[in-house]
VEXSE-561300 format. One record per atom (N, C-alpha, C): residue number from 1; residue in one letter; chain; atom name; x, y, z. Coordinates in steps of 0.1 Angstrom, whole numbers. Layout:
<nodes>
+-----+--------+--------+-------+-------+-------+-------+
! num ! residu ! chaine ! atome !    c1 !    c2 !    c3 !
+-----+--------+--------+-------+-------+-------+-------+
! NUM !      a !      A !    CA !     X !     Y !     Z !
...
+-----+--------+--------+-------+-------+-------+-------+
</nodes>
This chain:
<nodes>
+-----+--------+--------+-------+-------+-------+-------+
! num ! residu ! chaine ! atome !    c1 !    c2 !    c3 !
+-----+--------+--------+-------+-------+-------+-------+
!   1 !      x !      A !     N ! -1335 !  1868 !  -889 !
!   1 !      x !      A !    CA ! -1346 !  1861 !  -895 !
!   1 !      x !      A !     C ! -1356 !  1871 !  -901 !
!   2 !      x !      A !     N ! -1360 !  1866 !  -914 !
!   2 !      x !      A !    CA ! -1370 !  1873 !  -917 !
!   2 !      x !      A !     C ! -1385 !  1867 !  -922 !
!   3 !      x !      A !     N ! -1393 !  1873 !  -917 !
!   3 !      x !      A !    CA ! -1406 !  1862 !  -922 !
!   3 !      x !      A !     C ! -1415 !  1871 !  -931 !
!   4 !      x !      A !     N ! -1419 !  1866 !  -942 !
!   4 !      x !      A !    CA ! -1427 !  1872 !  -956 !
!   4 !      x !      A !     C ! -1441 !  1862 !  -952 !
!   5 !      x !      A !     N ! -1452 !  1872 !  -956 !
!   5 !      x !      A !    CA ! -1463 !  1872 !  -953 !
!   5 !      x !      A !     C ! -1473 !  1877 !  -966 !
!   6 !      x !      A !     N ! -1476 !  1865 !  -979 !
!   6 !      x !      A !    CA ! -1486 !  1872 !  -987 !
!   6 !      x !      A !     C ! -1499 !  1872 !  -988 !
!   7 !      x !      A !     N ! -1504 !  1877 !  -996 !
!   7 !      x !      A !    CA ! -1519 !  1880 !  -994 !
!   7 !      x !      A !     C ! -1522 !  1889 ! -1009 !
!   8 !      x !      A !     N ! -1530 !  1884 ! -1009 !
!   8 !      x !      A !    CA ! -1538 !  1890 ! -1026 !
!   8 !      x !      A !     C ! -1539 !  1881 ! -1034 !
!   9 !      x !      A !     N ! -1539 !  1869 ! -1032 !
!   9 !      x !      A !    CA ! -1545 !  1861 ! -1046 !
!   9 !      x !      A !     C ! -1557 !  1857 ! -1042 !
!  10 !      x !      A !     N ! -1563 !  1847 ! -1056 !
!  10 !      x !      A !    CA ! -1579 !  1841 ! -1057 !
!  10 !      x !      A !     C ! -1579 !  1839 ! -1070 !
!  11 !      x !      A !     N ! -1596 !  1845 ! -1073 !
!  11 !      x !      A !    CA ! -1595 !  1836 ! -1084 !
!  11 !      x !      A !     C ! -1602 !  1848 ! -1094 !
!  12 !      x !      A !     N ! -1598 !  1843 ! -1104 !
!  12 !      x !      A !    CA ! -1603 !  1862 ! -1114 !
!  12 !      x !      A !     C ! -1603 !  1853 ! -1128 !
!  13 !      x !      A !     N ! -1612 !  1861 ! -1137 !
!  13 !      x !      A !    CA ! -1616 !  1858 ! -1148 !
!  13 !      x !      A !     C ! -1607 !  1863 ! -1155 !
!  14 !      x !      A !     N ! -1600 !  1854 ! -1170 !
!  14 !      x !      A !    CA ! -1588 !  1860 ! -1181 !
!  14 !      x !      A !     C ! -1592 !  1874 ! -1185 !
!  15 !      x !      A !     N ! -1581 !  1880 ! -1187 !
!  15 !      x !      A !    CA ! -1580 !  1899 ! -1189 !
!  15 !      x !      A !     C ! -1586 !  1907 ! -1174 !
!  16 !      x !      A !     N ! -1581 !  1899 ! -1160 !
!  16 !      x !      A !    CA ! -1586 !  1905 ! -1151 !
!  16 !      x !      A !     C ! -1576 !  1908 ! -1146 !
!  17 !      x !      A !     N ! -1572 !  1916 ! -1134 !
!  17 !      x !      A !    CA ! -1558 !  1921 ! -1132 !
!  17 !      x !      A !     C ! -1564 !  1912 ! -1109 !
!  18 !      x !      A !     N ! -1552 !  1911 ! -1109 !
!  18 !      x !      A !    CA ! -1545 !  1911 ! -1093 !
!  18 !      x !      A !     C ! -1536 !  1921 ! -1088 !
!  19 !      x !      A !     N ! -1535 !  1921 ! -1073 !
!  19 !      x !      A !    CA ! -1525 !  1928 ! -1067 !
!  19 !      x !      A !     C ! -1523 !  1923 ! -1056 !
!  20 !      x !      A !     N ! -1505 !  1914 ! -1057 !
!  20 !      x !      A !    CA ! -1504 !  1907 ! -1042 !
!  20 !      x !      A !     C ! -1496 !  1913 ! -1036 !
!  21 !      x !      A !     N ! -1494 !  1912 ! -1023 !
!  21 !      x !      A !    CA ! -1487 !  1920 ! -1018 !
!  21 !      x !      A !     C ! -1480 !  1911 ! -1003 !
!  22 !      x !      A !     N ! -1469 !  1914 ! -1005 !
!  22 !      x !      A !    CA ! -1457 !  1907 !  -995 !
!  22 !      x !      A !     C ! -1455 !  1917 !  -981 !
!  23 !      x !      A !     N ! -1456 !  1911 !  -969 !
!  23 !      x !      A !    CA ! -1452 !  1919 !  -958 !
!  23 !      x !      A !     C ! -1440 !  1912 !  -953 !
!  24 !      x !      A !     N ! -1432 !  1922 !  -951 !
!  24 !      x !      A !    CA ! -1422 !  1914 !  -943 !
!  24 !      x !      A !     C ! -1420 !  1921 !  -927 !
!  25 !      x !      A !     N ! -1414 !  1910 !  -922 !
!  25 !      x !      A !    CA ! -1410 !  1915 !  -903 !
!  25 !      x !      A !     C ! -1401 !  1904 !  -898 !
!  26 !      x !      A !     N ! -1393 !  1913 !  -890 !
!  26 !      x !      A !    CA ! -1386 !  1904 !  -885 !
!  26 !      x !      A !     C ! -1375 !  1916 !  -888 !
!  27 !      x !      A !     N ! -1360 !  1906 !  -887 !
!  27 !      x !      A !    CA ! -1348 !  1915 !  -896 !
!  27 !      x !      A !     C ! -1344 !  1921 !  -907 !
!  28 !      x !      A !     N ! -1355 !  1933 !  -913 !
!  28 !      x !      A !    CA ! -1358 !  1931 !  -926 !
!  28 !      x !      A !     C ! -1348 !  1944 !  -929 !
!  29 !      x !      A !     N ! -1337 !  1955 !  -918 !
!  29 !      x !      A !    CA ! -1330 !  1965 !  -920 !
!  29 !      x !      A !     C ! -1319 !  1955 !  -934 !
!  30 !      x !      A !     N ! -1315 !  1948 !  -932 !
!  30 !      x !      A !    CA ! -1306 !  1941 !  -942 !
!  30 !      x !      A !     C ! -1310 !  1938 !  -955 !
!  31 !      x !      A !     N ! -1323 !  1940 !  -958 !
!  31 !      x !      A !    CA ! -1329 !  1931 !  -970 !
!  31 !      x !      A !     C ! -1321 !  1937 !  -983 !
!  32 !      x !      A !     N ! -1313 !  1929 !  -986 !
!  32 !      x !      A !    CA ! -1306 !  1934 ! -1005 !
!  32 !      x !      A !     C ! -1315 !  1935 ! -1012 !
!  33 !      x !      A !     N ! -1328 !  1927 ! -1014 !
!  33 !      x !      A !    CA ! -1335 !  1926 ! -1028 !
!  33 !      x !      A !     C ! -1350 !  1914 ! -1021 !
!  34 !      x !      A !     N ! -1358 !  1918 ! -1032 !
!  34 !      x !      A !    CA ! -1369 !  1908 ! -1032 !
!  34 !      x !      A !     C ! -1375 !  1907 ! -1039 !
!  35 !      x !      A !     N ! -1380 !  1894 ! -1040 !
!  35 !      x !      A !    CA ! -1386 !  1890 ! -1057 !
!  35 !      x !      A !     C ! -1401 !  1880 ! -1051 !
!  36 !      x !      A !     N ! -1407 !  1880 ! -1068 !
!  36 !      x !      A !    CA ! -1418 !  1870 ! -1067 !
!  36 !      x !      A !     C ! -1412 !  1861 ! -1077 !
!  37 !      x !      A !     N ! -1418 !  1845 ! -1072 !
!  37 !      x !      A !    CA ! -1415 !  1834 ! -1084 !
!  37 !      x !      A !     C ! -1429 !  1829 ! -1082 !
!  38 !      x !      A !     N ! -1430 !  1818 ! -1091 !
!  38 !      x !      A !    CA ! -1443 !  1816 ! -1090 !
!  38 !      x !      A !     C ! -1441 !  1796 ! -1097 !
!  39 !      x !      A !     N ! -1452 !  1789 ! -1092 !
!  39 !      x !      A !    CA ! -1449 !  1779 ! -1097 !
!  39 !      x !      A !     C ! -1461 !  1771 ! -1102 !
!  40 !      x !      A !     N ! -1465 !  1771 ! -1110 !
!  40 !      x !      A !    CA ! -1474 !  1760 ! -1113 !
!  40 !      x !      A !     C ! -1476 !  1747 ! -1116 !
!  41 !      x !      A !     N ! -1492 !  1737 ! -1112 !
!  41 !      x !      A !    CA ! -1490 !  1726 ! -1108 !
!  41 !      x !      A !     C ! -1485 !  1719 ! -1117 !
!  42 !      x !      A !     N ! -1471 !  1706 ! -1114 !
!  42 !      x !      A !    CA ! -1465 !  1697 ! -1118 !
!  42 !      x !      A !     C ! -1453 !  1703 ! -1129 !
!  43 !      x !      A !     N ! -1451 !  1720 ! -1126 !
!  43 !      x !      A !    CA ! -1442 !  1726 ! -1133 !
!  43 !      x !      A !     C ! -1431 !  1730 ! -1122 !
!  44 !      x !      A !     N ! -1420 !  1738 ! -1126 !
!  44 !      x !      A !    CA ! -1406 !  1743 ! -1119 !
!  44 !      x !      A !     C ! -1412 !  1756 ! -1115 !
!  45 !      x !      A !     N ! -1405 !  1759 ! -1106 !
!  45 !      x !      A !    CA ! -1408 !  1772 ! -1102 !
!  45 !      x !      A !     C ! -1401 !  1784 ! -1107 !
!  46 !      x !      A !     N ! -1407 !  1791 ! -1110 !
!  46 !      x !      A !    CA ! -1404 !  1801 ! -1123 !
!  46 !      x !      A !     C ! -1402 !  1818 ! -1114 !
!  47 !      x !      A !     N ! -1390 !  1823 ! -1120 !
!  47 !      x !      A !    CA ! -1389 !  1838 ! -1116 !
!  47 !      x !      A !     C ! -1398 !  1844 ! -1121 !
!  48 !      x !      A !     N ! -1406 !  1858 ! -1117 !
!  48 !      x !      A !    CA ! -1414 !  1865 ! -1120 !
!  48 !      x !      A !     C ! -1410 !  1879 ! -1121 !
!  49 !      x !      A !     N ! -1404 !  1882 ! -1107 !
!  49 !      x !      A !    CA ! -1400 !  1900 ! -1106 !
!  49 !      x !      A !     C ! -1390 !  1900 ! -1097 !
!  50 !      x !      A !     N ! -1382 !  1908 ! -1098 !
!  50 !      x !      A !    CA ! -1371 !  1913 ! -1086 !
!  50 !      x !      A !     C ! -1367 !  1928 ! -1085 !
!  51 !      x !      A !     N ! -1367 !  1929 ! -1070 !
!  51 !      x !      A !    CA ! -1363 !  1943 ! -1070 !
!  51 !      x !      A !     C ! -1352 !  1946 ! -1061 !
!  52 !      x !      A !     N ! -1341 !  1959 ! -1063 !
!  52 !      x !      A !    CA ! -1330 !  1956 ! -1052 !
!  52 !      x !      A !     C ! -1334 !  1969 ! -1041 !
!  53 !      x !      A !     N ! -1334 !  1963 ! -1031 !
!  53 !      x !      A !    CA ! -1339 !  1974 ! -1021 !
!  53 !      x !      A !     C ! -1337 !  1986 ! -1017 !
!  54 !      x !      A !     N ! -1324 !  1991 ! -1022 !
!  54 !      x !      A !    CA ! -1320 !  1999 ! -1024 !
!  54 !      x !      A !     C ! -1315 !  2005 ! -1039 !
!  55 !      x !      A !     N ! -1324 !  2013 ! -1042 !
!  55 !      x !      A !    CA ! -1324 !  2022 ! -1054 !
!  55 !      x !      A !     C ! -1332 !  2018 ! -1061 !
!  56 !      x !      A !     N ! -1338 !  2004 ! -1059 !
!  56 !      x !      A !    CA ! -1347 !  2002 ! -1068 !
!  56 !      x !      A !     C ! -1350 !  1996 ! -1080 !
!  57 !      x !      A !     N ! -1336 !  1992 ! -1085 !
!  57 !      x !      A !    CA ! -1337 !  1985 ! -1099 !
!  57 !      x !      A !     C ! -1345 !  1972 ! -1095 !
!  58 !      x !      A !     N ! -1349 !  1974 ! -1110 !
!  58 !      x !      A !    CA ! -1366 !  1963 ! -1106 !
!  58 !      x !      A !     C ! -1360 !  1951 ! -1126 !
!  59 !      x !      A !     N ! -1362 !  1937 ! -1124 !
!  59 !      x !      A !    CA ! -1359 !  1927 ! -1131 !
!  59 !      x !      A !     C ! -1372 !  1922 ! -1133 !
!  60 !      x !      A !     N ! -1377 !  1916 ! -1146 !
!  60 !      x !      A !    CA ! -1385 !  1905 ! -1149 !
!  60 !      x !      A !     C ! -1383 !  1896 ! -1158 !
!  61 !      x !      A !     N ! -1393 !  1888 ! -1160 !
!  61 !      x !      A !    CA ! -1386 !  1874 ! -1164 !
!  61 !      x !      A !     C ! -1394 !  1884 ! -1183 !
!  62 !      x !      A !     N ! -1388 !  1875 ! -1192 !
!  62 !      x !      A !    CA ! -1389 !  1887 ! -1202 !
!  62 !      x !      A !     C ! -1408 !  1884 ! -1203 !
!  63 !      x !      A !     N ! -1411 !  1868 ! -1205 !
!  63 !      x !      A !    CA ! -1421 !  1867 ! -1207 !
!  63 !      x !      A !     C ! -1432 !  1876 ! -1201 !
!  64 !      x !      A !     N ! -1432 !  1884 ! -1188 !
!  64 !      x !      A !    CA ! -1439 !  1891 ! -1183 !
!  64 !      x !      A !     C ! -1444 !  1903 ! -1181 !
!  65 !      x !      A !     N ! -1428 !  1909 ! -1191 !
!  65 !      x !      A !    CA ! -1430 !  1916 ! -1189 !
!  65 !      x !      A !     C ! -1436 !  1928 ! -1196 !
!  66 !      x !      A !     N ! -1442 !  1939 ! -1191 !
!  66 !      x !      A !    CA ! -1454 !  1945 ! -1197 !
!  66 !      x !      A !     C ! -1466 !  1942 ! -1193 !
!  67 !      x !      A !     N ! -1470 !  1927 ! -1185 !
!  67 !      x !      A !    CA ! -1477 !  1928 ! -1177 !
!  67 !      x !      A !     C ! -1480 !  1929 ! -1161 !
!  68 !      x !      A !     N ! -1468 !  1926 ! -1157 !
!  68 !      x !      A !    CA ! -1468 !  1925 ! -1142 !
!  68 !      x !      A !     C ! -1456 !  1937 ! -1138 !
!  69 !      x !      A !     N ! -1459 !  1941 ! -1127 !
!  69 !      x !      A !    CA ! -1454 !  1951 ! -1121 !
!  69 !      x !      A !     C ! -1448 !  1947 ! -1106 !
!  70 !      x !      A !     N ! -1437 !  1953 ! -1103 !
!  70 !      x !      A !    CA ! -1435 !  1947 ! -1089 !
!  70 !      x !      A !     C ! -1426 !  1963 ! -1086 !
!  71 !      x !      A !     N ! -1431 !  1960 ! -1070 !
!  71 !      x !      A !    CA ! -1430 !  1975 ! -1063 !
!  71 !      x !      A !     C ! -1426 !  1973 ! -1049 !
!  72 !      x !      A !     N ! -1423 !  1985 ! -1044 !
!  72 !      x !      A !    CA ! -1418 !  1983 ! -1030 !
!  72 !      x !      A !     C ! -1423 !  1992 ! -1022 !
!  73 !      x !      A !     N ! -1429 !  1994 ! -1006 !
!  73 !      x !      A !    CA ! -1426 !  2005 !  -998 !
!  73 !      x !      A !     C ! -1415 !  2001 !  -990 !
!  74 !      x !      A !     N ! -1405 !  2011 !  -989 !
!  74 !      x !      A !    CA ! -1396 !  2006 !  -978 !
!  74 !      x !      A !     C ! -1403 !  2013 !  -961 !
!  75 !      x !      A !     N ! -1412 !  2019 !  -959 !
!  75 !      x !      A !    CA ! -1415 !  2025 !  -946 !
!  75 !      x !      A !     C ! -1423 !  2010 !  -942 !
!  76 !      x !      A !     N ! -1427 !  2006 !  -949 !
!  76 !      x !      A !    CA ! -1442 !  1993 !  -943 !
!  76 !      x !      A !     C ! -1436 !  1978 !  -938 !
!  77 !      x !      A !     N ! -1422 !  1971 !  -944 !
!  77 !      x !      A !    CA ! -1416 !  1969 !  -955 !
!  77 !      x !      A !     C ! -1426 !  1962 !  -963 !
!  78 !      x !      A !     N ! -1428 !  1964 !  -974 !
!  78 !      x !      A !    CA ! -1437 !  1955 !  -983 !
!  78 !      x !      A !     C ! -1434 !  1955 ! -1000 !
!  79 !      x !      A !     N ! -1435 !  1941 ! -1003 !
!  79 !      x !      A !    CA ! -1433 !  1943 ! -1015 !
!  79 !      x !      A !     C ! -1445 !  1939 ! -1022 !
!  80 !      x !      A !     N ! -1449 !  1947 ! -1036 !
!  80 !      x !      A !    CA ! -1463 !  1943 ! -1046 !
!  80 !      x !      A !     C ! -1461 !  1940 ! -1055 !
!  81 !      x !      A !     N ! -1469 !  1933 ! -1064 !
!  81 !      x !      A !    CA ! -1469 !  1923 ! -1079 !
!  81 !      x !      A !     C ! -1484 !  1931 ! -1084 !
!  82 !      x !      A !     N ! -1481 !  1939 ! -1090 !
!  82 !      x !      A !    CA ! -1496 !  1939 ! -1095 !
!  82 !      x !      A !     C ! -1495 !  1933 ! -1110 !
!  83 !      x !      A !     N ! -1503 !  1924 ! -1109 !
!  83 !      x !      A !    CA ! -1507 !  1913 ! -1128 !
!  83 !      x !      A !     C ! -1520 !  1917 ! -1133 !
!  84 !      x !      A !     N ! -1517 !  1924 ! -1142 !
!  84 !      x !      A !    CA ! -1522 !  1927 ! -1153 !
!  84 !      x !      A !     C ! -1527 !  1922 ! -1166 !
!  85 !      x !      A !     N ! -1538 !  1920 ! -1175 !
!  85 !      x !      A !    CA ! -1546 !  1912 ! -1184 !
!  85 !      x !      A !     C ! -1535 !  1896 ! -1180 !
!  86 !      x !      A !     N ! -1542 !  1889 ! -1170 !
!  86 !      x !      A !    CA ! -1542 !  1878 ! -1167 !
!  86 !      x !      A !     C ! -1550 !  1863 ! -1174 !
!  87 !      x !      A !     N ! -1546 !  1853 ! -1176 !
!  87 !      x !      A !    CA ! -1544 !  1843 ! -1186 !
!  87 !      x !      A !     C ! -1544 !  1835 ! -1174 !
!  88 !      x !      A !     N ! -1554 !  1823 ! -1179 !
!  88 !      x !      A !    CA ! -1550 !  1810 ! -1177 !
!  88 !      x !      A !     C ! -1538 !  1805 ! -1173 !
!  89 !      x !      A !     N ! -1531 !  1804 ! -1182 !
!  89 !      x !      A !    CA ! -1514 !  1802 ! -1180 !
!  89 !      x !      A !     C ! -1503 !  1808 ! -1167 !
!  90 !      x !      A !     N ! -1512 !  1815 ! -1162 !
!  90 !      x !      A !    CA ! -1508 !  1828 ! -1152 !
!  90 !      x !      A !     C ! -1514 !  1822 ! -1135 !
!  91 !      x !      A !     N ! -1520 !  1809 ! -1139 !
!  91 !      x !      A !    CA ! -1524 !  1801 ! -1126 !
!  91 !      x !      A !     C ! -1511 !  1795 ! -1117 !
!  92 !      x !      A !     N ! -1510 !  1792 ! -1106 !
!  92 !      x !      A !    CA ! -1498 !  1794 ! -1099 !
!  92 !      x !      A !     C ! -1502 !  1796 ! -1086 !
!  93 !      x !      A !     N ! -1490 !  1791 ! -1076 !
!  93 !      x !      A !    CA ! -1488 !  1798 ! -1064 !
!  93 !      x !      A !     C ! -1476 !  1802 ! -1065 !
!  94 !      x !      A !     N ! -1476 !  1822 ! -1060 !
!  94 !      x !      A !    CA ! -1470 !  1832 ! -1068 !
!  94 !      x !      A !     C ! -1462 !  1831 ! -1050 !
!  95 !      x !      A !     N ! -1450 !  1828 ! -1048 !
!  95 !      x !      A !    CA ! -1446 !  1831 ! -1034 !
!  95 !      x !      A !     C ! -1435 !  1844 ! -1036 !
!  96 !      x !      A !     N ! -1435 !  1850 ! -1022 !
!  96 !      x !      A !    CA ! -1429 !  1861 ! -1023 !
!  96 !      x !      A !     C ! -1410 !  1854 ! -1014 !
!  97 !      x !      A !     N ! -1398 !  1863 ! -1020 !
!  97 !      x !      A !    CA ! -1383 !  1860 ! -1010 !
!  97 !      x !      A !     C ! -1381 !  1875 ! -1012 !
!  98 !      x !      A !     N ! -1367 !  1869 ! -1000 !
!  98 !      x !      A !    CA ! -1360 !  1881 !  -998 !
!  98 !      x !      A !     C ! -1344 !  1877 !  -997 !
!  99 !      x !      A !     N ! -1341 !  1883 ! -1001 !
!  99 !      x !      A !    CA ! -1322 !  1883 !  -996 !
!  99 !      x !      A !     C ! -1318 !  1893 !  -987 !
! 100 !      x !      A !     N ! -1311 !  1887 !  -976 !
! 100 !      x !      A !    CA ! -1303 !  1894 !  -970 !
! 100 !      x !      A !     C ! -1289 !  1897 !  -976 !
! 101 !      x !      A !     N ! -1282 !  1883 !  -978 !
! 101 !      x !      A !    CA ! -1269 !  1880 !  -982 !
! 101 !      x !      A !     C ! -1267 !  1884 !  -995 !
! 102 !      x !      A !     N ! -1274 !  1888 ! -1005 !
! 102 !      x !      A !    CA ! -1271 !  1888 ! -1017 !
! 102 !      x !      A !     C ! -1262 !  1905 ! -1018 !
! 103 !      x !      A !     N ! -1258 !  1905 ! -1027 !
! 103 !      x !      A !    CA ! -1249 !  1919 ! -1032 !
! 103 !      x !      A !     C ! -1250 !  1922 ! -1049 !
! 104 !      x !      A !     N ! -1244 !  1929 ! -1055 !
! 104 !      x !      A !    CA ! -1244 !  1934 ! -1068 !
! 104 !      x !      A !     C ! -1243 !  1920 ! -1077 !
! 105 !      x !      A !     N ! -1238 !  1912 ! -1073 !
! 105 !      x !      A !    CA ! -1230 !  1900 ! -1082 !
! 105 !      x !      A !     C ! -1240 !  1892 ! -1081 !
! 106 !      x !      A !     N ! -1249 !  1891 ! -1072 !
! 106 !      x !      A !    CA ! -1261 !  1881 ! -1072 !
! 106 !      x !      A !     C ! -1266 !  1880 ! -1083 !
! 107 !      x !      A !     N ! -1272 !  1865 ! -1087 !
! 107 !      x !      A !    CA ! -1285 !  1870 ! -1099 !
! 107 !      x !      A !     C ! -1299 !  1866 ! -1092 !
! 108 !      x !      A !     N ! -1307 !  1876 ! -1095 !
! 108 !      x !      A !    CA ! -1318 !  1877 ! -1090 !
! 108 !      x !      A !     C ! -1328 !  1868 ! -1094 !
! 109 !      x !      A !     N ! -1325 !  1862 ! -1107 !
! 109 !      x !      A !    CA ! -1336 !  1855 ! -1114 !
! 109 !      x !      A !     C ! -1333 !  1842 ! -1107 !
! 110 !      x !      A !     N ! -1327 !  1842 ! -1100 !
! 110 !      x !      A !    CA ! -1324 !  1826 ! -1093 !
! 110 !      x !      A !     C ! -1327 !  1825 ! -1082 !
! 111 !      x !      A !     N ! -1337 !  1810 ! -1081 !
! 111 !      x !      A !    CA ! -1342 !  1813 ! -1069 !
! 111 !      x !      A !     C ! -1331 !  1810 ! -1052 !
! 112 !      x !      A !     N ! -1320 !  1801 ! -1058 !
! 112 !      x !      A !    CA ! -1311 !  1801 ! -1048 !
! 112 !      x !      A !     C ! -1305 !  1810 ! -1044 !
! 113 !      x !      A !     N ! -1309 !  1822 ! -1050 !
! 113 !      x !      A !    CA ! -1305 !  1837 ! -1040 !
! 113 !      x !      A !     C ! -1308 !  1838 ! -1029 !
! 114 !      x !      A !     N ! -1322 !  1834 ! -1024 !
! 114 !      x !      A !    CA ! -1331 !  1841 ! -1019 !
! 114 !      x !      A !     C ! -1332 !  1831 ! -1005 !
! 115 !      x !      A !     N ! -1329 !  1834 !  -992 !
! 115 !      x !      A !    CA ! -1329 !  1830 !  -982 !
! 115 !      x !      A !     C ! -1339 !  1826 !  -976 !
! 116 !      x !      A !     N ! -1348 !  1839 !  -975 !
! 116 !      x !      A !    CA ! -1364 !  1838 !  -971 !
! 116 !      x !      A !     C ! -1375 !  1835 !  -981 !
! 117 !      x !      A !     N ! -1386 !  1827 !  -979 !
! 117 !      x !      A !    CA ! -1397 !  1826 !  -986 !
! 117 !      x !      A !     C ! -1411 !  1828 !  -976 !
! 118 !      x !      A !     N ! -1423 !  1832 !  -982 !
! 118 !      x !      A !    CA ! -1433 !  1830 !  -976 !
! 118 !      x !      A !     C ! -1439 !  1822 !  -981 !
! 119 !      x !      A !     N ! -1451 !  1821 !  -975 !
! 119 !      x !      A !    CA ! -1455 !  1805 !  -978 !
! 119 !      x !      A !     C ! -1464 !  1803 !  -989 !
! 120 !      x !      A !     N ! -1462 !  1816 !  -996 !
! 120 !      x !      A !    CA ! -1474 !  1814 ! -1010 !
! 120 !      x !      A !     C ! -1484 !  1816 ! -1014 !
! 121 !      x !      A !     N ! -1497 !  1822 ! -1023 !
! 121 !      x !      A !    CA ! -1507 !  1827 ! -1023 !
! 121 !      x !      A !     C ! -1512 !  1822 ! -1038 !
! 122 !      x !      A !     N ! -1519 !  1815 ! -1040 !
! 122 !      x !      A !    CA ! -1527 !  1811 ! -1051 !
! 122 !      x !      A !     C ! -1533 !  1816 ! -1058 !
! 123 !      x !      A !     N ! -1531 !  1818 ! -1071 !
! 123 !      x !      A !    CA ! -1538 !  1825 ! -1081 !
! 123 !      x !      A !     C ! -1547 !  1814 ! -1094 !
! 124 !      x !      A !     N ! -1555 !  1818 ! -1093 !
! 124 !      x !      A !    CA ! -1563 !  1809 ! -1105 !
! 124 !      x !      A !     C ! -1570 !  1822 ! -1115 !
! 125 !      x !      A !     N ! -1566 !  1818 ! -1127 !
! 125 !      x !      A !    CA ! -1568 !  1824 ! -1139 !
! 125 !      x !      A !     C ! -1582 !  1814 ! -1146 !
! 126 !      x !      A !     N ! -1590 !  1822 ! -1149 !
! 126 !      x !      A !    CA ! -1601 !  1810 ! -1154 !
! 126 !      x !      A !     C ! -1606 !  1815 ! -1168 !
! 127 !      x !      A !     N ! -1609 !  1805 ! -1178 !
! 127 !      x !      A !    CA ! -1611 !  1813 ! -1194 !
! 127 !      x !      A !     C ! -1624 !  1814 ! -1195 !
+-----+--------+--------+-------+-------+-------+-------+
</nodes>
C-alpha cells in the first residue's frame, strides 16, 4: 500500500504561480511513476504531469505545457507541480497517483494506470 498526501493549494490571483507537493509513505520502494491530474467542477478529470521514477522522464498534457512543472525527490519520497502564470481555467482539485504496477508500456496520461490517489488539494484561480 501506498498512501499520497497533498498539500499546497488555495487560492491565488491570475499570473500567480503555486507549488503542490505530494508525500508519499507506505510501500513506496516499488513506485514506477507518478503523476498529477486534476479535475474541475462538473468536468472529467484531466492528466496534468507524469514522471517515471526512475530516470526521470517527466510527460505533460500539451496544453500545459511551459507552464507547470512536475518534479521529484526520491530521498523524501515526494512529488511537486509547480504552476506557473495561472488562469482561471486552472481552478481544480489537482490530485496527486502513483503506480506500482505500471512498466515501460504503460501510458501515463491515463488515469487507469495509477493505483494510488491522494485525496486532493484545491486550487482556485481568481481574475
Amino acid at each position: 500500500q501506498v498512501q499520497l498526501v497533498e498539500t499546497g493549494g488555495g487560492l491565488v490571483q491570475a499570473g500567480g504561480s503555486l507549488r503542490l507537493s505530494c508525500v508519499a509513505s507506505g510501500r513506496t520502494f516499488g513506485t514506477y511513476a507518478a503523476a498529477w491530474f486534476r479535475q474541475a467542477q462538473g468536468k472529467t478529470r484531466e492528466f496534468v504531469a507524469a514522471v517515471r521514477w526512475r530516470g526521470g522522464i517527466v510527460y505533460y498534457a500539451d496544453s500545459l505545457k511551459g507552464r507547470f512543472t512536475i518534479s521529484k525527490d526520491n530521498a523524501k519520497p515526494t512529488v511537486y507541480l509547480q504552476m506557473n502564470s495561472l488562469q482561471p481555467e486552472d481552478t481544480a482539485v489537482y490530485s496527486c497517483a502513483a503506480s506500482v504496477a505500471g512498466n515501460y508500456s504503460s501510458d501515463l496520461r491515463r488515469w487507469e494506470t495509477y493505483e494510488y490517489w491522494g485525496q486532493g488539494t484545491q486550487v482556485t484561480v481568481s481574475s
